[in-house]
One Martini backbone bead per residue (centre of mass of N, CA, C, O) as a GRO file, in nm:
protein
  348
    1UNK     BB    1  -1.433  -2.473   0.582
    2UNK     BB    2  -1.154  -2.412   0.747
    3UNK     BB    3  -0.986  -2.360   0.525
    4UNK     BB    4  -1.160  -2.144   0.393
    5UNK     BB    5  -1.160  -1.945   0.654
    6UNK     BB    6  -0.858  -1.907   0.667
    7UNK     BB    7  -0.794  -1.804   0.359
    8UNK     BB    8  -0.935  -1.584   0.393
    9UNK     BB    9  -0.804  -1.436   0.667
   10UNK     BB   10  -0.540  -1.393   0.522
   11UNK     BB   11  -0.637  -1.215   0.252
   12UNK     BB   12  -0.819  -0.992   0.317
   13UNK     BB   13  -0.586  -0.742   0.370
   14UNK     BB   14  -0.495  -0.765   0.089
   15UNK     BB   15  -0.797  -0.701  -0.079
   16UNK     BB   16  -0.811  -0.448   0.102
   17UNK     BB   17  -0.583  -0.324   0.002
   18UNK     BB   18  -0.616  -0.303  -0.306
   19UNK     BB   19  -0.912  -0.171  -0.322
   20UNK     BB   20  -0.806   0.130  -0.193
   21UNK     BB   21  -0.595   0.164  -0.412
   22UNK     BB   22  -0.778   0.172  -0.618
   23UNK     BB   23  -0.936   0.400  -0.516
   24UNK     BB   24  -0.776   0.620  -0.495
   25UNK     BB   25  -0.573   0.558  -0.795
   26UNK     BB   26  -0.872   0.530  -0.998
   27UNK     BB   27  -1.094   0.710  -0.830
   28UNK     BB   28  -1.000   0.941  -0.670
   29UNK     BB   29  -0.794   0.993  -0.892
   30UNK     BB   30  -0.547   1.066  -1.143
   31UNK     BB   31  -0.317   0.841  -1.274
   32UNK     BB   32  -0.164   0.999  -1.485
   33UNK     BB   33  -0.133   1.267  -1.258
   34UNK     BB   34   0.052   1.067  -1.098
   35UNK     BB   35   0.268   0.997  -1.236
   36UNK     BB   36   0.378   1.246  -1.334
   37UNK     BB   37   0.452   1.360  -1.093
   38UNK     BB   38   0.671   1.164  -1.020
   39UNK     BB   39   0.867   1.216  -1.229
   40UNK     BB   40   0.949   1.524  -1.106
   41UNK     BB   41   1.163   1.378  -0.960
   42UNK     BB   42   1.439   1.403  -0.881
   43UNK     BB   43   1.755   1.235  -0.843
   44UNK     BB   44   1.869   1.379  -0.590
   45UNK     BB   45   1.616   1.324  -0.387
   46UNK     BB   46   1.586   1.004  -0.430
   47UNK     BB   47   1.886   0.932  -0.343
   48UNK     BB   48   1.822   1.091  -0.049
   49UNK     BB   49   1.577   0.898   0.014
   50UNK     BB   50   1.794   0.614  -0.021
   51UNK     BB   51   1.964   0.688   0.241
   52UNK     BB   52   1.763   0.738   0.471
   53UNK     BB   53   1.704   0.487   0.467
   54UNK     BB   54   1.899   0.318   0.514
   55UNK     BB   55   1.962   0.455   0.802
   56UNK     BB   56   1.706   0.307   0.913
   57UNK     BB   57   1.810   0.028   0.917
   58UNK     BB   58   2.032   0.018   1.055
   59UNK     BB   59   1.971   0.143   1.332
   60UNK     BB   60   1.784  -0.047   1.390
   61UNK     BB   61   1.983  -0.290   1.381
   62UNK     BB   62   2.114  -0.189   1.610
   63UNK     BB   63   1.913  -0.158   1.839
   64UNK     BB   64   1.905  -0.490   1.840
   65UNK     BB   65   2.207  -0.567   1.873
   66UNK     BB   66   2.154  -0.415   2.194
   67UNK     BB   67   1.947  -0.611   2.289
   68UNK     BB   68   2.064  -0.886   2.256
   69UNK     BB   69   2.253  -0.830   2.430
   70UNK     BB   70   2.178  -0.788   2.688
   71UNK     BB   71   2.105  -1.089   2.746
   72UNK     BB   72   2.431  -1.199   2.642
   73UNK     BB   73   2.450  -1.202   2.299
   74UNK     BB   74   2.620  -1.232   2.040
   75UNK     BB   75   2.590  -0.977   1.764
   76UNK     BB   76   2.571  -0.831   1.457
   77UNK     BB   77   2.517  -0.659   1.295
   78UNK     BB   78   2.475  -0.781   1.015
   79UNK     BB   79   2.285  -0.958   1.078
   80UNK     BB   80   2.089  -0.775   1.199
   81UNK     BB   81   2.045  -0.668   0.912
   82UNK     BB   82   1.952  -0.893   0.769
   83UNK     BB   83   1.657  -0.920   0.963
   84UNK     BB   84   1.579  -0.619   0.929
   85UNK     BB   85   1.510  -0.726   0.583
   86UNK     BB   86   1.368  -0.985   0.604
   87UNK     BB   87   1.134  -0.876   0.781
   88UNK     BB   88   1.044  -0.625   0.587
   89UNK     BB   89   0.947  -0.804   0.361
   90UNK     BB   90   0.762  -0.992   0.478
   91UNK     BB   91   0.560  -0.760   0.575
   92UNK     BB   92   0.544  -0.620   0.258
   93UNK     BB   93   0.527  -0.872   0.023
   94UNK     BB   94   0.408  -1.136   0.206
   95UNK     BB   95   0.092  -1.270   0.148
   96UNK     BB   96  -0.052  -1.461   0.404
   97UNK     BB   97   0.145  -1.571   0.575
   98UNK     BB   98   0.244  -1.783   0.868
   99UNK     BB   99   0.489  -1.544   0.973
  100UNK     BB  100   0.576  -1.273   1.020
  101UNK     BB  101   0.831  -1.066   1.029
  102UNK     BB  102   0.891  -1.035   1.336
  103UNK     BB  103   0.899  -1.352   1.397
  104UNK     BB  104   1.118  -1.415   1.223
  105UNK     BB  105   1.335  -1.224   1.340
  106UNK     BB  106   1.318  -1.405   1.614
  107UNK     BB  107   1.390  -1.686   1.503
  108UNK     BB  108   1.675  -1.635   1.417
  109UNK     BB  109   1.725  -1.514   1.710
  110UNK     BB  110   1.750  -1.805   1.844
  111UNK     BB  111   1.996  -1.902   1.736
  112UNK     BB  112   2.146  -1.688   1.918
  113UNK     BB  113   1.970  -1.750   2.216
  114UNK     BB  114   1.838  -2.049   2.242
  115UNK     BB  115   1.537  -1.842   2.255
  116UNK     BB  116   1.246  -1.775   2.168
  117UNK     BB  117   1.132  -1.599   2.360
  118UNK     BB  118   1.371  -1.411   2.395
  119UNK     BB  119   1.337  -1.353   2.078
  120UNK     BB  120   1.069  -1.211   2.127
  121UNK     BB  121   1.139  -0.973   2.339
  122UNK     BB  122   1.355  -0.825   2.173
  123UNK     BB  123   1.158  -0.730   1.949
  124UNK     BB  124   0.934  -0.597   2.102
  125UNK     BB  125   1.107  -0.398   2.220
  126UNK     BB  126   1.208  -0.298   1.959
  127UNK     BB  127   0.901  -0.165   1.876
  128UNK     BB  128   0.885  -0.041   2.088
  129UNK     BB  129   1.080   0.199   2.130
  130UNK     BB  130   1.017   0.303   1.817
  131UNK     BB  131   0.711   0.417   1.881
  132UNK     BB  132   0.788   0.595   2.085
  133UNK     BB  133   0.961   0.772   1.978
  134UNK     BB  134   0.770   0.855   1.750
  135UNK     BB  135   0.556   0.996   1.954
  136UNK     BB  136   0.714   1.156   2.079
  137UNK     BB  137   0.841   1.345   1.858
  138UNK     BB  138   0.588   1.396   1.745
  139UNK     BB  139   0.490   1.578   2.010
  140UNK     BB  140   0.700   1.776   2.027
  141UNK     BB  141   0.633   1.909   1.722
  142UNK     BB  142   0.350   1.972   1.814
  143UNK     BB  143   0.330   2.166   2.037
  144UNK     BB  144   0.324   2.465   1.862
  145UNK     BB  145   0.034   2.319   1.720
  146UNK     BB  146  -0.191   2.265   1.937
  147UNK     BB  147  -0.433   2.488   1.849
  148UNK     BB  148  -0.478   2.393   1.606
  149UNK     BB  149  -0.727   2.205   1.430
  150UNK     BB  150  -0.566   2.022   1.251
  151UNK     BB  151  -0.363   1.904   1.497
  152UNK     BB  152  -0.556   1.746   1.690
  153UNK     BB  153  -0.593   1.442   1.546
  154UNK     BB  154  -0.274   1.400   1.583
  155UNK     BB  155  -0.274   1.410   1.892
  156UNK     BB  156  -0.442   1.156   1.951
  157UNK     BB  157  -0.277   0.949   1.789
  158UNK     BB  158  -0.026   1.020   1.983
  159UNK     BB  159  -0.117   0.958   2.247
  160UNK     BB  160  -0.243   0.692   2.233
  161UNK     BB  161   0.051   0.566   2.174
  162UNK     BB  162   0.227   0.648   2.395
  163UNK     BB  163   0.036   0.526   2.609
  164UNK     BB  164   0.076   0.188   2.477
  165UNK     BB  165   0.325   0.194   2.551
  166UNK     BB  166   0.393   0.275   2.826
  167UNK     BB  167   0.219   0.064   2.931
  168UNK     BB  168   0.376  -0.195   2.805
  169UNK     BB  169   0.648  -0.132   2.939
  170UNK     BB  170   0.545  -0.137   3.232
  171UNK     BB  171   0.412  -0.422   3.260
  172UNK     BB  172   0.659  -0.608   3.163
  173UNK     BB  173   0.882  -0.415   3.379
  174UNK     BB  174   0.707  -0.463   3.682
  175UNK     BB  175   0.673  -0.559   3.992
  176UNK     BB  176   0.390  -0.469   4.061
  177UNK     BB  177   0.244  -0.635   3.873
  178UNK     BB  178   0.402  -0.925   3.919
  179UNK     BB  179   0.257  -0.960   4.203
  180UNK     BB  180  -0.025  -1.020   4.045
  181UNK     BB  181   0.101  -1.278   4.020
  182UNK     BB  182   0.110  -1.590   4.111
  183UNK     BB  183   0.255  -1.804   4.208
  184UNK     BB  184   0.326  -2.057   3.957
  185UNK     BB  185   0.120  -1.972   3.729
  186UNK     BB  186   0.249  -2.087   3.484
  187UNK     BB  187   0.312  -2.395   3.518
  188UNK     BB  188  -0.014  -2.415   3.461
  189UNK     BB  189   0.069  -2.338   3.172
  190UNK     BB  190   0.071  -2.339   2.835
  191UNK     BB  191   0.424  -2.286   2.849
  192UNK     BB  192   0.570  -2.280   3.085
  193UNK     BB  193   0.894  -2.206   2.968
  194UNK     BB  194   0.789  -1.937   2.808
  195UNK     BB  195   0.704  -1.781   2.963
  196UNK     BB  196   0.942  -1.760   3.166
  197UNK     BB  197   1.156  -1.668   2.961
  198UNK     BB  198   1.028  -1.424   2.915
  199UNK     BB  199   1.022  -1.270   3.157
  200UNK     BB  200   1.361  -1.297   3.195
  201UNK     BB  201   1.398  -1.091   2.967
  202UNK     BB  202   1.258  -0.860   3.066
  203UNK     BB  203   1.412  -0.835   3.343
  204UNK     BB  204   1.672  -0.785   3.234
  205UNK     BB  205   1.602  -0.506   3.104
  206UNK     BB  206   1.519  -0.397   3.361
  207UNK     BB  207   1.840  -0.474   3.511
  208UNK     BB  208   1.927  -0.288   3.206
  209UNK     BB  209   1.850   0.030   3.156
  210UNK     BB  210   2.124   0.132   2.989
  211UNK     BB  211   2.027  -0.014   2.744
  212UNK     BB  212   1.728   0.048   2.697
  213UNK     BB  213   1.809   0.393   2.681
  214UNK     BB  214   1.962   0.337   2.436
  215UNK     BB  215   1.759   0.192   2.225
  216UNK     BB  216   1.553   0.464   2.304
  217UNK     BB  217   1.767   0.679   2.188
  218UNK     BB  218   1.866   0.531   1.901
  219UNK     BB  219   1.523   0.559   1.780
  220UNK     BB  220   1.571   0.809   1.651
  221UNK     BB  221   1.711   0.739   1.353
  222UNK     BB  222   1.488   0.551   1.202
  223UNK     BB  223   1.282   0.819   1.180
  224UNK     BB  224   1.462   1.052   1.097
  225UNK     BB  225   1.493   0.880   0.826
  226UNK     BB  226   1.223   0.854   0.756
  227UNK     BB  227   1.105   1.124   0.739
  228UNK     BB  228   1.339   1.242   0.532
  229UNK     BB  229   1.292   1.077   0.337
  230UNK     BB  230   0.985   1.246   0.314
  231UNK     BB  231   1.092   1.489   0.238
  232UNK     BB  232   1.212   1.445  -0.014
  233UNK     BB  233   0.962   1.332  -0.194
  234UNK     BB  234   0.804   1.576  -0.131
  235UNK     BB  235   0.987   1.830  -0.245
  236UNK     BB  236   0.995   1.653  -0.557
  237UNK     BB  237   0.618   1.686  -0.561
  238UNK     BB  238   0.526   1.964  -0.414
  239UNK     BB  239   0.566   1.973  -0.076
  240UNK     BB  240   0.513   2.255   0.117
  241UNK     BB  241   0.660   2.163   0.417
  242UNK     BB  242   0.796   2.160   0.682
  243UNK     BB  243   0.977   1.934   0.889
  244UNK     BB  244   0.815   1.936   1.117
  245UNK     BB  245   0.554   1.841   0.988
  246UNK     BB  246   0.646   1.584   0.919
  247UNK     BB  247   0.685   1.509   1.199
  248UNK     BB  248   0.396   1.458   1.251
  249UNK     BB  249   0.270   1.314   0.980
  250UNK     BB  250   0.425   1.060   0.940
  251UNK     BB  251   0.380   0.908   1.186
  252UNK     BB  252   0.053   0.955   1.214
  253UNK     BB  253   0.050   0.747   0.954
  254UNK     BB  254   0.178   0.509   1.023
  255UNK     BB  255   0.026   0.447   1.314
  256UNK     BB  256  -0.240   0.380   1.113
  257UNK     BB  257  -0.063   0.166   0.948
  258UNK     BB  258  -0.039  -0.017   1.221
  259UNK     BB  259  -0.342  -0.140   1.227
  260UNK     BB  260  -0.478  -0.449   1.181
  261UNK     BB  261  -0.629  -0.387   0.819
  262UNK     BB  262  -0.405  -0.429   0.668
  263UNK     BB  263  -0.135  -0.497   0.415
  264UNK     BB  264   0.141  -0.382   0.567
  265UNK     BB  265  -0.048  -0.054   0.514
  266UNK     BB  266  -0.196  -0.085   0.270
  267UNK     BB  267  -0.406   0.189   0.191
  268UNK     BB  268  -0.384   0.349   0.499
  269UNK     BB  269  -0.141   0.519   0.471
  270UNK     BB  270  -0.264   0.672   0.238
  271UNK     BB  271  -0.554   0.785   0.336
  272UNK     BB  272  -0.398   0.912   0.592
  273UNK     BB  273  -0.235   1.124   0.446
  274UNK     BB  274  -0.460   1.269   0.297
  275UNK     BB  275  -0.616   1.340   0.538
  276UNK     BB  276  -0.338   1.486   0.717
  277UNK     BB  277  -0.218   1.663   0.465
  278UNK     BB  278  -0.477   1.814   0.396
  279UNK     BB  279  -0.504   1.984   0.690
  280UNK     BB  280  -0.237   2.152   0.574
  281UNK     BB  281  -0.281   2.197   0.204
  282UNK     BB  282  -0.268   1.902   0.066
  283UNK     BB  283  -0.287   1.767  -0.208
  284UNK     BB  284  -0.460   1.439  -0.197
  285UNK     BB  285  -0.271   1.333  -0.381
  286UNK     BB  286   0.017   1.408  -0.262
  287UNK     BB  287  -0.019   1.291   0.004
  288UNK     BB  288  -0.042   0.970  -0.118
  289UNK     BB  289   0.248   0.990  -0.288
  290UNK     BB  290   0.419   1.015   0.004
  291UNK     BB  291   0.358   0.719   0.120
  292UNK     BB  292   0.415   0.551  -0.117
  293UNK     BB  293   0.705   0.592  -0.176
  294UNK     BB  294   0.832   0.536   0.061
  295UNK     BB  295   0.705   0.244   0.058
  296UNK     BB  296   0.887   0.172  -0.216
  297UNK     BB  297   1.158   0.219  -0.133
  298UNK     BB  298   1.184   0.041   0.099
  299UNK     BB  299   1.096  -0.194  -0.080
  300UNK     BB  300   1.342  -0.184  -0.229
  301UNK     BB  301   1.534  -0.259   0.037
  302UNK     BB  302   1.379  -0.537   0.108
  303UNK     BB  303   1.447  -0.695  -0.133
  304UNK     BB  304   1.728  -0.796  -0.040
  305UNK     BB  305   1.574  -1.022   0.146
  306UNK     BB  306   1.568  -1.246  -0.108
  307UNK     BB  307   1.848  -1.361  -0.150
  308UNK     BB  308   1.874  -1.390   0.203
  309UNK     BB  309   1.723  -1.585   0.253
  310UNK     BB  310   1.806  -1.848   0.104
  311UNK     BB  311   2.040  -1.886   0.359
  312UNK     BB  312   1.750  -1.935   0.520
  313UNK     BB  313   1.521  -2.050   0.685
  314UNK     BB  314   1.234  -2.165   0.615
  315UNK     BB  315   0.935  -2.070   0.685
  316UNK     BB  316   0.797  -2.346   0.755
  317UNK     BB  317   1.001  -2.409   0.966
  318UNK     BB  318   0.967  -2.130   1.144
  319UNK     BB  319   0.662  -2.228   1.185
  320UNK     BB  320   0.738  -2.502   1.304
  321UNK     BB  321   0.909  -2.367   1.573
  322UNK     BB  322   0.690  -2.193   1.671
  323UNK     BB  323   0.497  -2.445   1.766
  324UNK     BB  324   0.677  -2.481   1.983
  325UNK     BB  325   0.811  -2.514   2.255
  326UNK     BB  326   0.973  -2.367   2.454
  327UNK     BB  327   1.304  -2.222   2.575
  328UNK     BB  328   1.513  -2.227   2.804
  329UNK     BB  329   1.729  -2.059   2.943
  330UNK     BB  330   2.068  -2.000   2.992
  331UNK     BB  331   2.187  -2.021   3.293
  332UNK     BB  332   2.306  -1.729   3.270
  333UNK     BB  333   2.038  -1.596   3.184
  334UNK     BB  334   1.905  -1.694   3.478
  335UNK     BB  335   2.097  -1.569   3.667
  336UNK     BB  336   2.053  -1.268   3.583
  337UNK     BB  337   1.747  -1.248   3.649
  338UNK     BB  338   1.773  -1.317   3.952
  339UNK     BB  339   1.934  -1.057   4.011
  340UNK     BB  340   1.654  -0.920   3.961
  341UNK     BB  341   1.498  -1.050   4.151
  342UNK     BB  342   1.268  -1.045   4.403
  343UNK     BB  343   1.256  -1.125   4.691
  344UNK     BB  344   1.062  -1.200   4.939
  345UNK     BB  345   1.118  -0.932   5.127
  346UNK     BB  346   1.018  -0.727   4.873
  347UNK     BB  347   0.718  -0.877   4.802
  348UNK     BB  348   0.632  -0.812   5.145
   0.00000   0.00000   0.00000
């Protein structure tokens, strides 16, 4: 029963996300009408879109590589490339897994960070960056039309986002917070050398502010990318609304598509675009069709990670390795950790 209980756990977001695609494009538009539809993209469009593409993962991919240096680890672009490609195969297309793209991008920078907690604040932190910069641009974008009535609902969802960011990142680098965990609390609990680890890592990144703001400033590329990428697909399906509009509507689709409702938020992105580009007069088909394409893009350059995966540790160990106790920091990391811990009088 426990077997067959985790089974269903594991699929129901995928047959959750096939359900909606199917209700979407089987019957709530026509199949054929969206097909037409997709031919009539330029191929300078598609191509411009594919490139767009491409730009949002390297400088992601950047991002990465200036935070993991934060922690004291060389590590390069290309490597950084690989794994937030791999990252998003697994994320996007690999149904059910027992690893997660973000844990497994993760998995491997412990290879170079050798320490597991940390090379998983790396990722958080860049997550967290993505997130926020994406809901700020959003927010940005919205100031001129925030009186609209269409674009309140995008307001509040992108204001929630910013704000859970925003909580999130003062959290894990508060001392203030930090200073209502009682002292030893780590110690006596379980993985106490992981969370000790992952603490320090966060630390780290507290007290190398200008890291931090470089990878969150560096975090405008790979939205600006993806954005304009949706820009392109939609001009070339005629959806005629200025990129700035884009610049609203693709984040708040994202946001909601990054919900933990279905599978890689297939069928949930493509729901929230038919209703949120509806808002602004973009008939319901080509709505979700902007949402597809861009996904298919995506997945188009995701799928490079399969067969750079062959030459990386299998998922099973990397699952296998995930529940394993952490790995303390190295000494190194641990010195540099300390340089920013405050003192006994500091926290009196």
């Amino acid at each position: 029963m426990k077997k067959l209980f985790k089974a269903v756990r594991r699929f129901l977001p995928l047959g959750f996300s096939v359900a909606v695609l199917v209700y979407l494009f089987g019957y709530r538009t026509d199949p054929q009408a969206s097909l037409d539809t997709v031919k009539q993209v330029p191929v300078f469009k598609l191509a411009l879109a594919v490139l767009f593409c491409v730009v949002s993962f390297v400088a992601a991919a950047w991002r990465l590589q200036i935070l993991v240096r934060v922690l004291g680890y060389p590590i390069t672009l290309s490597r950084c490339v690989v794994y937030t490609l791999v990252g998003h195969f697994y994320n996007s297309a690999i149904p059910g897994g027992a690893v997660g793209g973000d844990a497994i991008k993760a998995l491997y920078l412990s290879a170079v960070t050798g320490s597991k907690p940390q090379a998983f604040a790396a990722v958080l932190v860049d997550r967290l960056c993505g997130l926020f910069m994406l809901a700020a641009l959003a927010l940005v974008m919205l100031l001129p039309n925030i009186g609209q009535e269409s674009m309140r609902h995008a307001a509040l969802v992108i204001a929630g986002f910013t704000g859970a960011a925003s909580v999130a990142i003062f959290g894990m680098t508060s001392r203030r917070v930090r200073r209502l965990i009682p002292a030893g609390a780590s110690s006596r609990l379980p993985f106490g050398d992981a969370i000790r680890a992952f603490d320090q890592a966060m630390q780290i990144y507290r007290g190398h502010k200008r890291g931090l703001l470089a990878a969150l400033f560096l975090s405008v590329l790979p939205q600006a990318g993806w954005i304009f990428m949706h820009v392109a697909l939609g001009s070339g399906i005629g959806v005629d609304l200025p990129w700035s509009e884009y610049a609203v509507l693709v984040p708040v689709t994202g946001m909601v598509a990054a919900l933990p409702i279905s599978f890689g938020g297939w069928g949930v992105g493509e729901a929230a675009a038919a209703y949120f580009f509806g808002l602004r007069g973009v008939p319901e088909n080509q709505g979700m069709l902007v949402a597809l394409l861009g996904r298919l893009v995506q997945l188009g350059w995701a799928l490079l990670g399969l067969p750079l995966s062959f030459a990386l540790p299998r998922p099973k160990d990397l699952a296998a390795a995930a529940a394993g106790e952490g790995v303390l920091a190295s000494p190194e990391v641990a010195a540099a950790a300390a340089a920013v811990e405050p003192t006994p009088a500091a926290r009196g």
